[in-house]
C-alpha positions as CSV (number, residue, x, y, z in Angstrom):
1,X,-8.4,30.6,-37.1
2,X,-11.8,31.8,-36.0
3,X,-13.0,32.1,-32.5
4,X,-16.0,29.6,-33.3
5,X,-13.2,27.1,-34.5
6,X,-11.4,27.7,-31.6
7,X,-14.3,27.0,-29.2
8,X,-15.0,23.4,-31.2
9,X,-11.9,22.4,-31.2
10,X,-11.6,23.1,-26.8
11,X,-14.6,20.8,-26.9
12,X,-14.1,17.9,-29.0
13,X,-11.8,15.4,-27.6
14,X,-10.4,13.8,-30.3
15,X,-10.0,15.4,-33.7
16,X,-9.2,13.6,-36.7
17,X,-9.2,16.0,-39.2
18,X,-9.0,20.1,-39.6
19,X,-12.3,21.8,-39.1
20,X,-14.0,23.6,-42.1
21,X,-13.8,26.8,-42.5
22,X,-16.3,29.1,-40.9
23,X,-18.9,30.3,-44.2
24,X,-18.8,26.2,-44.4
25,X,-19.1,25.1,-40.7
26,X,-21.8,27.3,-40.0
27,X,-24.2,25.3,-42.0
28,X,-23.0,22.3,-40.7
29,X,-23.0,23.0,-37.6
30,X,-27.0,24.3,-38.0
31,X,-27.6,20.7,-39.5
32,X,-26.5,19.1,-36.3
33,X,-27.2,21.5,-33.6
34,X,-30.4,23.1,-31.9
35,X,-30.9,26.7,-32.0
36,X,-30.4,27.4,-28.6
37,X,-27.0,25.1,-28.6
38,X,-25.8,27.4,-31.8
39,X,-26.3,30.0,-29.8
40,X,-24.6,28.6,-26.9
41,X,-21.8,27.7,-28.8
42,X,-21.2,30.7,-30.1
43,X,-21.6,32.9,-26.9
44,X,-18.6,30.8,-25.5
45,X,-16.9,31.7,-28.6
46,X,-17.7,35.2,-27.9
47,X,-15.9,34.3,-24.7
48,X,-19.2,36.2,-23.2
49,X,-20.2,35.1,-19.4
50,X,-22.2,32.6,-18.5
51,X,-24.5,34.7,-16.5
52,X,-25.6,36.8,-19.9
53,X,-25.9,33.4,-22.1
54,X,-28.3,32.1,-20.2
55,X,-30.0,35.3,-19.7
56,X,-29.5,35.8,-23.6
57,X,-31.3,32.3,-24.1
58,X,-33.7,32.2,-21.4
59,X,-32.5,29.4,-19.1
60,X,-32.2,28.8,-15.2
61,X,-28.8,27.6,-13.9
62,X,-30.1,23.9,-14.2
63,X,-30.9,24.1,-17.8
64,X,-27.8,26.4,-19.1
65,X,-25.7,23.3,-17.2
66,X,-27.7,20.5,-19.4
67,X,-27.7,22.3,-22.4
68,X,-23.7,22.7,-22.3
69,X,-23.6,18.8,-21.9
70,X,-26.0,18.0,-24.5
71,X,-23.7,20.3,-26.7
72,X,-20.3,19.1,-25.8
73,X,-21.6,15.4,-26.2
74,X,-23.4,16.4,-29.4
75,X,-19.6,18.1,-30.8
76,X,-18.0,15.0,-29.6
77,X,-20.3,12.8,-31.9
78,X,-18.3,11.1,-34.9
79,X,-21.3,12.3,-36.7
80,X,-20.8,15.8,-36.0
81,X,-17.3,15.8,-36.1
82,X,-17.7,14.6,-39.8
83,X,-20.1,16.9,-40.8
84,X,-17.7,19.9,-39.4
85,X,-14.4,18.6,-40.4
86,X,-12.8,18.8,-44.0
């Protein structure tokens, strides 16, 4: 399993169903997602600090901190979690 699968699945509370694999969840997940929280994503996946994310993306402490909660709650979405699962 992917490090990008690996990341989701920390975040998502409950999971139903296995997650796509990656040449298949990276469109989903660009269908659901904002740039910025792709990128986001993925740096975490990268397991890359916080510090050079949000100077990688151009945010201040107070937007890096609502942009990870707009992404968790977006990953957590039954939506979402259709859209990235098999």
């Amino acid at each position: 399993m992917n490090s990008l699968q690996k990341e989701i699945e920390k975040h998502i509370k409950k999971l139903v169903h296995p997650l796509k694999p990656e040449e298949e969840l990276l469109p989903a997940l660009k269908a659901k997602l904002t740039k910025k929280e792709l990128k986001l994503l993925k740096g975490w996946a990268e397991e890359a600090p916080a510090e050079s994310i949000r100077i990688k993306l151009n945010l201040d402490e107070a937007h890096y901190t609502n942009l990870s909660g707009k992404l968790v709650k977006k990953l957590n979405q039954e939506k979402t979690k259709q859209a990235i699962s098999l």
